[in-house]
Each structure stands twice: as structure tokens, then as C-alpha cells.
C-alpha distance (Angstrom), angle and dihedral (degrees) to the residues before:
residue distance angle dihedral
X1 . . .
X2 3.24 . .
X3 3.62 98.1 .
X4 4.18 86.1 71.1
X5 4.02 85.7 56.0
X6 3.86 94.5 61.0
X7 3.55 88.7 42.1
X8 3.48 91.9 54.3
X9 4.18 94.2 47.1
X10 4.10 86.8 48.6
X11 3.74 90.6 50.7
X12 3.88 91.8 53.2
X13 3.34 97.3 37.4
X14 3.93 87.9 64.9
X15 3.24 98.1 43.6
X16 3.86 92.5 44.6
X17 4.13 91.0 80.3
X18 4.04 89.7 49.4
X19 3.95 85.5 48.4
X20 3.71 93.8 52.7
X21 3.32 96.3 44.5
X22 3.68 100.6 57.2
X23 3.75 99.8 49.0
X24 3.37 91.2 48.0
X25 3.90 87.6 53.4
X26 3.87 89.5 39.1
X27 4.46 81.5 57.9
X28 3.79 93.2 46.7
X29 4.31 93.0 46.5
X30 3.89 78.0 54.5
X31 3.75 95.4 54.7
X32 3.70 88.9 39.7
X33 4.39 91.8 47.6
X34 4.16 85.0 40.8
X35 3.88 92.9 46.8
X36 3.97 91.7 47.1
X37 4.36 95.0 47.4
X38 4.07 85.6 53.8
X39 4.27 93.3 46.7
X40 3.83 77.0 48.2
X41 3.92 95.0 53.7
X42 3.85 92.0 37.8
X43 3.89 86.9 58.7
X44 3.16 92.3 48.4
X45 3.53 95.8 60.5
X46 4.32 101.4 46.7
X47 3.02 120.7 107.4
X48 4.20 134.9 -147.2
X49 4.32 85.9 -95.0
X50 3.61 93.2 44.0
X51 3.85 100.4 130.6
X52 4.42 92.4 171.6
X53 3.22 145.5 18.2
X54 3.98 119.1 -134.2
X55 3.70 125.9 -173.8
X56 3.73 143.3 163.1
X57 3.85 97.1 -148.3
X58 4.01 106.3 56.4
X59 3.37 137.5 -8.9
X60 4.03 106.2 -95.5
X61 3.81 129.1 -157.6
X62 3.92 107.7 -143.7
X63 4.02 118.4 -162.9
X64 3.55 137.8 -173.2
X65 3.65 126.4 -173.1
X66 4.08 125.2 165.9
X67 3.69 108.9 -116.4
X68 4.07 107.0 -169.1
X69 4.01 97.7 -64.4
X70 3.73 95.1 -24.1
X71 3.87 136.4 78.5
X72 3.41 120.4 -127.0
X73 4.06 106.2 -157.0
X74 3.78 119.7 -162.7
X75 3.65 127.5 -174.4
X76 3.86 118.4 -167.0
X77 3.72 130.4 -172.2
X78 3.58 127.6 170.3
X79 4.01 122.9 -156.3
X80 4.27 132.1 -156.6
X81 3.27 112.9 -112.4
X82 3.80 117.5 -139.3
X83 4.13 95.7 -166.7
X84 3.99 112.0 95.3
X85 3.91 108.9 -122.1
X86 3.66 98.3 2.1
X87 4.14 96.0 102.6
X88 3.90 74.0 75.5
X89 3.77 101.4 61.0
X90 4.12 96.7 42.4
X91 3.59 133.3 2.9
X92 3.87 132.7 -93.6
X93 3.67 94.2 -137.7
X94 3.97 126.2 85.8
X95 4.10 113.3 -157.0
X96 4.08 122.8 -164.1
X97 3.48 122.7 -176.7
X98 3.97 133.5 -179.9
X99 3.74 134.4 174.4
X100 3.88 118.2 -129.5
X101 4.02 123.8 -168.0
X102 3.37 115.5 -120.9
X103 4.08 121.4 -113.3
């Protein structure tokens, strides 16, 4: 009987690291998902004269480049992620882009 027990505490103690790991990832995805939907808002709301990009949340990296007679405005923003070893599976950094016509 109680041979089953300390089966049972070895079995979760192995799985305990995989557990941990994955809501931990499952929290920085979030952050990641969250980030991206306010870049996506942000963009939404520049204009043709927009020279910057300011915002409370995260630090955002706002580019403009002349694309024939269009704009092509990219907003980049890049997040710390908290979950050992998972900066190798996807990338910290969330990229928007839209085109705008030119006046």
C-alpha cells in the first residue's frame, strides 16, 4: 500500500517541472497575444503626420518608410519573457504593419 503512494509522489514530481513550465509559457503567450491587440489599436489610431509613437504600456518602435505613393507604417514592440528557454521556441518581439495612401 504504501509502495503505490511513493509511486504516485515520484510520478508528480516529474511531471511537476513540465507542469510549471507550460503555464508559465501559457502567461507569457498571453502577454505576447495582449501586447500584439494594443500595437494593433495603436496603429489603428496614426495618422499620415504621425512623427512618434507614445504610450504608457510598452515601449513601441514606430517606422515609416515611403513605399511608391503609399506609406507603409510599422510599429514594433518587444516584451521580457519570464519562462526559462522559451525565447528559443518563439520570439519576444511583436511587429504590426499597415499601409497608408499618401495625400
Amino acid at each position: 500500500m504504501n509502495n503505490k503512494k511513493g509511486q504516485a509522489l515520484v510520478e508528480f514530481i516529474l511531471i511537476l517541472p513540465i507542469l510549471i513550465f507550460i503555464i508559465l509559457a501559457l502567461v507569457d503567450i498571453s502577454r505576447l497575444m495582449i501586447m500584439k491587440n494594443h500595437l494593433e489599436t495603436v496603429l489603428g489610431e496614426v495618422k499620415i503626420d504621425t512623427k512618434e509613437v507614445l504610450d504608457n504600456e510598452y515601449k513601441i518602435n514606430f517606422t515609416k518608410e515611403e513605399v511608391g505613393d503609399k506609406y507603409l507604417i510599422k510599429l514594433k514592440s518587444c516584451l521580457d519573457i519570464t519562462t526559462p528557454g522559451l525565447n528559443k521556441i518563439i520570439t519576444n518581439c511583436v511587429t504590426t504593419s499597415k499601409y497608408i495612401e499618401k495625400e
